[in-house]
VEXDREN-2710 file (C-alpha; in Angstrom, 1 decimal):
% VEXDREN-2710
k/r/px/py/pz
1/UNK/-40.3/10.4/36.5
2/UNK/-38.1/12.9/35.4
3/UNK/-35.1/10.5/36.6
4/UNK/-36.1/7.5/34.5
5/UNK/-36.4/9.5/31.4
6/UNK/-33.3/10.4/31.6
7/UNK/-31.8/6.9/32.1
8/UNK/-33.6/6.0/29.4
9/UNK/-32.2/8.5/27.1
10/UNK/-28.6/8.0/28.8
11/UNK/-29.1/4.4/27.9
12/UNK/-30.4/5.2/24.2
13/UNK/-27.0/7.7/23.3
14/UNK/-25.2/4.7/24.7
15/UNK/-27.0/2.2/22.7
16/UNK/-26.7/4.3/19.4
17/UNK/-23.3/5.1/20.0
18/UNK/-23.0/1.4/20.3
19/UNK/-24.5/0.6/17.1
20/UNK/-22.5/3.1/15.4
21/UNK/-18.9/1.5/16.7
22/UNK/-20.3/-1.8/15.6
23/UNK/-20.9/-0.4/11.7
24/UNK/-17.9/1.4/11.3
25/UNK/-15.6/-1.5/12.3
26/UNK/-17.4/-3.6/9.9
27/UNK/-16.9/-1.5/7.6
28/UNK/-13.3/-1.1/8.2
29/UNK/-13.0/-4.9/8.9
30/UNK/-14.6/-5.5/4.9
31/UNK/-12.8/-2.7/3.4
32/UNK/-9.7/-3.8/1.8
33/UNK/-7.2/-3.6/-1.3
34/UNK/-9.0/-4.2/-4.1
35/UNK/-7.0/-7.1/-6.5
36/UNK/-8.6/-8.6/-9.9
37/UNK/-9.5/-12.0/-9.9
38/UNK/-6.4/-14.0/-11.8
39/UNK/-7.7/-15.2/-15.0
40/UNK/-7.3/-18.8/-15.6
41/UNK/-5.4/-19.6/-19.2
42/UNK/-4.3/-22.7/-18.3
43/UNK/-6.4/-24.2/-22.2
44/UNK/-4.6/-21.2/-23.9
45/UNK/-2.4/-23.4/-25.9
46/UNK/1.9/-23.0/-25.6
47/UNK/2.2/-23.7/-29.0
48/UNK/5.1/-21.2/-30.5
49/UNK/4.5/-18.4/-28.1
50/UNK/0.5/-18.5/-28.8
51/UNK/0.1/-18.1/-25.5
52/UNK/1.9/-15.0/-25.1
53/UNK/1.0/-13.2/-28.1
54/UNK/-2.6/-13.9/-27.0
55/UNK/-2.3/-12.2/-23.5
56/UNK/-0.7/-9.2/-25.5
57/UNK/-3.1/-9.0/-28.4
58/UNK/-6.2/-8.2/-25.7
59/UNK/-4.4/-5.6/-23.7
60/UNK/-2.5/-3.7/-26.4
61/UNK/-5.0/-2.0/-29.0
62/UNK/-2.3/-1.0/-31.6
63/UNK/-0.5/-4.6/-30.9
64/UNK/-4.3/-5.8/-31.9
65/UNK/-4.8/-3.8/-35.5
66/UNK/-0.9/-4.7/-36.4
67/UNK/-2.0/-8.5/-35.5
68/UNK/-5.7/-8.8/-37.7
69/UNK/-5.3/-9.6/-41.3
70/UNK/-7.9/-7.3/-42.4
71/UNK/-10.1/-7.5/-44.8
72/UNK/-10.7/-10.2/-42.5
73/UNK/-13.2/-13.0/-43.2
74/UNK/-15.9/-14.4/-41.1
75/UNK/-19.6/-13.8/-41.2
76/UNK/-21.6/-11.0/-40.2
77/UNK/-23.2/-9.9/-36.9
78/UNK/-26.5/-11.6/-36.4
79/UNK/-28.7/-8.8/-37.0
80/UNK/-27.5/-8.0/-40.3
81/UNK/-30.4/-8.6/-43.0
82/UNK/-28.3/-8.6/-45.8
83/UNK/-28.2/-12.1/-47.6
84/UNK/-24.6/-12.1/-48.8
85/UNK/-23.6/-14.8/-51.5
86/UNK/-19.6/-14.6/-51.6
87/UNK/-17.3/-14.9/-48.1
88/UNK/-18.4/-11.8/-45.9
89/UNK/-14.9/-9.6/-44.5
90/UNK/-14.6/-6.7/-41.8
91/UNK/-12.2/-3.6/-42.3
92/UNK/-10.1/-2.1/-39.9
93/UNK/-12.1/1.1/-39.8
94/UNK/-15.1/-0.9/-38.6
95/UNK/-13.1/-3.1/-35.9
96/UNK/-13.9/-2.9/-32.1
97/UNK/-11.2/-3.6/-30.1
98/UNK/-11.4/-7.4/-28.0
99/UNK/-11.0/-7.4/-24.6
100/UNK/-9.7/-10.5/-22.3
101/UNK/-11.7/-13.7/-21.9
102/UNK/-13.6/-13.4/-19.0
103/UNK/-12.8/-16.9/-17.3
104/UNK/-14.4/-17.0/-14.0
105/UNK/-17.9/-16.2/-16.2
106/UNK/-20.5/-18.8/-16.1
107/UNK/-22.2/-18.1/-19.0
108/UNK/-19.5/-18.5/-21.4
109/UNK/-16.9/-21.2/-22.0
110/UNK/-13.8/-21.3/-24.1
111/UNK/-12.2/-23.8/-26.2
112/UNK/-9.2/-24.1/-28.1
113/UNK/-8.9/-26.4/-31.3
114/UNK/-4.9/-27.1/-32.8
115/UNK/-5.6/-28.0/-36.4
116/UNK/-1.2/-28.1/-36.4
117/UNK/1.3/-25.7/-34.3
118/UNK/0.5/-22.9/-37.1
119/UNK/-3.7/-22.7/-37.0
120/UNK/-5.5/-22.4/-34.0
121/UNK/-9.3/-22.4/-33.9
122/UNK/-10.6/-20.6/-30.5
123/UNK/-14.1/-20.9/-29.7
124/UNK/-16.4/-19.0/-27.0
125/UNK/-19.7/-20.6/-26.5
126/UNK/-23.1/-19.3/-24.1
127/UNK/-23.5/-22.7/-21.9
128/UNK/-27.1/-22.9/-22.2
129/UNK/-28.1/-21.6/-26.1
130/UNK/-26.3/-22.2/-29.3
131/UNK/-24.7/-18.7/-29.3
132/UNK/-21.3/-18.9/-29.8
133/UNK/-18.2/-16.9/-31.5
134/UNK/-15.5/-18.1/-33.7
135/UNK/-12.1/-16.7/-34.3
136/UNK/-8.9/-18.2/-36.2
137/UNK/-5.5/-17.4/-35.5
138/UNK/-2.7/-18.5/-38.2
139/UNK/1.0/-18.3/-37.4
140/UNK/2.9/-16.3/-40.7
141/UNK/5.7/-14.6/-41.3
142/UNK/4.9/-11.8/-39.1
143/UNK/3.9/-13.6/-36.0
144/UNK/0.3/-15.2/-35.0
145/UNK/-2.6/-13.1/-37.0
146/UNK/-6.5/-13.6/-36.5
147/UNK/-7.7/-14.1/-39.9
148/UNK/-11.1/-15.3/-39.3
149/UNK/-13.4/-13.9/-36.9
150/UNK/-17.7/-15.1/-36.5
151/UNK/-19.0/-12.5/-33.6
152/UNK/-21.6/-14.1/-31.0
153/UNK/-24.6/-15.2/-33.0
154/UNK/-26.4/-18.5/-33.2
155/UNK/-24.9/-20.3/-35.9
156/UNK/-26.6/-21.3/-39.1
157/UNK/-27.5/-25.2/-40.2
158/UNK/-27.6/-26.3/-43.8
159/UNK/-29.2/-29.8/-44.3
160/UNK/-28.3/-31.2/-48.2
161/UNK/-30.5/-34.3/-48.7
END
């Protein structure tokens, strides 16, 4: 008896030893250099070096503030209660710094509307609710500028009959 039990336990270091080799070359076998996915921006439009300036202007946080015509107009964030009657504008102080379009996400989809070659309407829209954000960009003397700006909220309808 004393002969099988020890097979036995032979046979289980042998097994578990086994097992062991077989999860740590999987995980040497998964493990490798981590690389971002490219970001399409093939629908960022070309038009005189939009493109460029747009890569820039969500990496570079100073590049951003010198590129915002601030007060900058828009509307306000969704959960403000405050019914304003004149054009609502955000100030520099108060401005959170945009980050790159996500374009792999499959909630979100981006659009890009050329009024001319000097104002550019971008708009990122939820796929499956009316949520959606709005910004402007407007080519000037001192390069492309955001100069309107709509954060993600639902927007609102007015019906005149």
């Amino acid at each position: 008896m004393k002969k099988s039990c020890s097979n036995i336990t032979s046979y289980m270091v042998v097994f578990n030893k086994f097992i062991f080799f077989l999860c740590v070359s999987g995980f040497i076998i998964s493990c490798k250099t981590y690389s971002p996915p490219h970001l399409p921006d093939d629908d960022i439009p070309m038009v005189n070096g939009f493109k460029s300036f747009y890569q820039v202007f969500h990496t570079d946080s100073a590049f951003q503030m010198h590129h915002i015509q601030f007060p900058l107009e828009g509307e306000p964030d969704q959960s403000d209660t405050i019914a304003y009657t004149d054009n609502y504008y955000r100030y520099a102080d108060h401005w959170v710094m945009h980050k790159t379009f996500n374009a792999p996400d499959t909630l979100f989809e981006r659009a890009f509307k050329l009024l001319d070659s000097t104002l550019i309407i971008e708009v990122i829209q939820h796929r499956s609710s009316p949520l959606r954000m709005e910004r402007r960009w407007s080519l000037n003397d001192n390069g492309w500028q955001l100069v309107y700006y709509t954060p993600l909220r639902i927007p609102v309808k007015i019906e005149i009959n």
